[in-house]
Structures are given as C-alpha cells and as structure tokens.
N, C-alpha and C positions, 0 to 999 in steps of 0.2 A: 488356689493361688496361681497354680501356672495356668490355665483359661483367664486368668484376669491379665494376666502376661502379656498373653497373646493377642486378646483383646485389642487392648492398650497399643501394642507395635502394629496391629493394622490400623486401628484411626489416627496411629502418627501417621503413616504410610498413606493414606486417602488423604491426609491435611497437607503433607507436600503435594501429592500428584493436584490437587485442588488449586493451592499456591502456586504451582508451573506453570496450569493454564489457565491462571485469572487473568491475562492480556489476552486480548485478540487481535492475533496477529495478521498481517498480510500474506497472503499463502500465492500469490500468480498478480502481476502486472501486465501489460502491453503498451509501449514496450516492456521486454524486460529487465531487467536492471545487468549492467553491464556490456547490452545487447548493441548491436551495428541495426539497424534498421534500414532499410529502402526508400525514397521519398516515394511519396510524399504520406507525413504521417497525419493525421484526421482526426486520433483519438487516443485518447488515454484508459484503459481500462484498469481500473483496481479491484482485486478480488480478495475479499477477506472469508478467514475461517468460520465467522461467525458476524449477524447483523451486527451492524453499526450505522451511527450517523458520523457522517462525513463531514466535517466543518472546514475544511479548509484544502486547497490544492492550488499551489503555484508551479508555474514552469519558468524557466531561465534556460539561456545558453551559456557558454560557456566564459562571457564577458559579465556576467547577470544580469544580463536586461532581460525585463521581464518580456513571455509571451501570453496574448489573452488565449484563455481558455473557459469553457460553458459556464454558467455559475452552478456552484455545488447544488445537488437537490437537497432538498430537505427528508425527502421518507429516509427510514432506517433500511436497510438490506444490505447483504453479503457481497454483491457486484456493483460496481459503479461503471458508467461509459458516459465521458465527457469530452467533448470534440475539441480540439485545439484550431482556437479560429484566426491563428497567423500561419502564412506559410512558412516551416522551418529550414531555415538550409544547412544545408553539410555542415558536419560539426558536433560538438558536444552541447547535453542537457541536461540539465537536472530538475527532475518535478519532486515537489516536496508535499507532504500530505500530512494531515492530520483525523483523526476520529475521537470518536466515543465510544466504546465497546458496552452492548447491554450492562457489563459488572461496572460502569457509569468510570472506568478507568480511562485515562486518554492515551491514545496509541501514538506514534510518530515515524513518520519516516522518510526517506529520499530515496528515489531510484534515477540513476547515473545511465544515460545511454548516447549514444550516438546518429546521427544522421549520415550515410554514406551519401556520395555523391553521383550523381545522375550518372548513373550508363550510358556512352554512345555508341549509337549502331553501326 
C-alpha cells in the first residue's frame, strides 16, 4: 500500500512539472525587452525555448504607428532574425509577437525597448 502511495505522488509530481512547461516560452530577444539600444537598429531577434512557428510580429513606436518589418518565415525553429526595414528613431517601441509552440499552444508576447539617440562627436 505505501509503494502505491508513492507511486501516485510522483506521477502527480511529473503531471505538474509537465503542466509548467506546456508553453514555450521566449527565453532571449534583441533588443531586449526593457533595453536602451544604439541606432541604428536592423533586427529583431526572437529566441524561444523550444521550436515553434512564428505567425505573427508587429513593431510600433511609441505613438503606434506601425514599423515594417521582414514577413514572418514559415519553417518552425527556436530562433527567429527579422530585419526592420524603417529606420527607427530615438524613442520608445514595442514589438509584439505571436507563435505556436510544437504542444500546438499559442504563445504571446511584447518586448518594450527603446532607441537612444545618436551620439555626437
């Protein structure tokens, strides 16, 4: 009886730890989220814990207008690099993303950063 006990409270035990990491999350952006960056910025990188397809990424400033950026790929994998093809100036951003994570869950999220302004020599 007590091996069935025990049993039992490890596959509760493995059924949450399972539960915790059924999203796939975003582990590293560039920028990064709350970050001052330097102009001029080129790219967006998103890096997740695990494949995913990417379906979505907008950029805004801080009025929301939007900026263009790459169109999303279509393969699935862990890193994304999408070039932002306006130039951004000084100022606040926000890129908003979306995926699919292989456990077919949708992810979401926004990373918040800034554009410092040009250095003079």
């Amino acid at each position: 009886m007590k091996h069935l006990f025990y049993a039992a409270l490890a596959l509760a035990f493995a059924g949450l730890a399972l539960a915790a990491y059924a999203h796939t999350p975003l582990t590293s952006s560039q920028p990064a989220a709350g970050s001052t960056v330097a102009p001029p910025v080129k790219e967006i990188v998103l890096e997740f814990g695990g494949d995913v397809r990417l379906t979505a990424l907008a950029l805004a400033d801080a009025n929301g207008k939007q900026k263009k950026v790459a169109d999303v790929p279509t393969e699935i994998a862990k890193k994304f690099t999408l070039a932002v093809r306006d130039e951004l100036a000084p100022g606040g951003y926000v890129a908003t993303w979306r995926a699919v994570g292989a456990d077919t869950h949708v992810v979401t999220g926004e990373i918040k950063f800034s554009v410092a302004a040009p250095r003079s020599h």
